[in-house]
C-alpha positions, 0 to 999 in steps of 0.5 A: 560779686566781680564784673569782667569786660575780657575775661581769660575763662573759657565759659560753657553755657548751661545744657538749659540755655537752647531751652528758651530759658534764662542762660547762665554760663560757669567757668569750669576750668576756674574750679580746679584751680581755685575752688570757686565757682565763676557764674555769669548771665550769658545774654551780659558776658560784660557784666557782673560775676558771681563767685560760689564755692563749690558747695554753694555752686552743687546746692545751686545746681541741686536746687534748681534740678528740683525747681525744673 
């Protein structure tokens, strides 16, 4: 886990966060270049971040489809 005051990535919120929900933000762009997954807490852009592979990021994701 890292934490970032002025990051350079262009975060996109997750489609759940007009939801009312808890708000995650990833780096899409960050993927391609490195492999890795930026997810950060869009309510603390300053605060930790937390780096997944890929295939850590797509199991993330298939988990909490199945949670909604």
């Amino acid at each position: 886990m890292t934490t970032t005051t002025d990051s350079p990535l262009r975060w996109v919120k997750s489609s759940y966060s007009n939801n009312g929900g808890s708000c995650v933000e990833w780096a899409p762009s960050h993927v391609s270049v490195t492999g890795t997954v930026p997810i950060r807490d869009s309510k603390n852009p300053a605060g930790p971040v937390l780096l997944l592979s890929s295939t850590a990021f797509a199991g993330l994701v298939t988990l909490a489809r199945a949670a909604a």
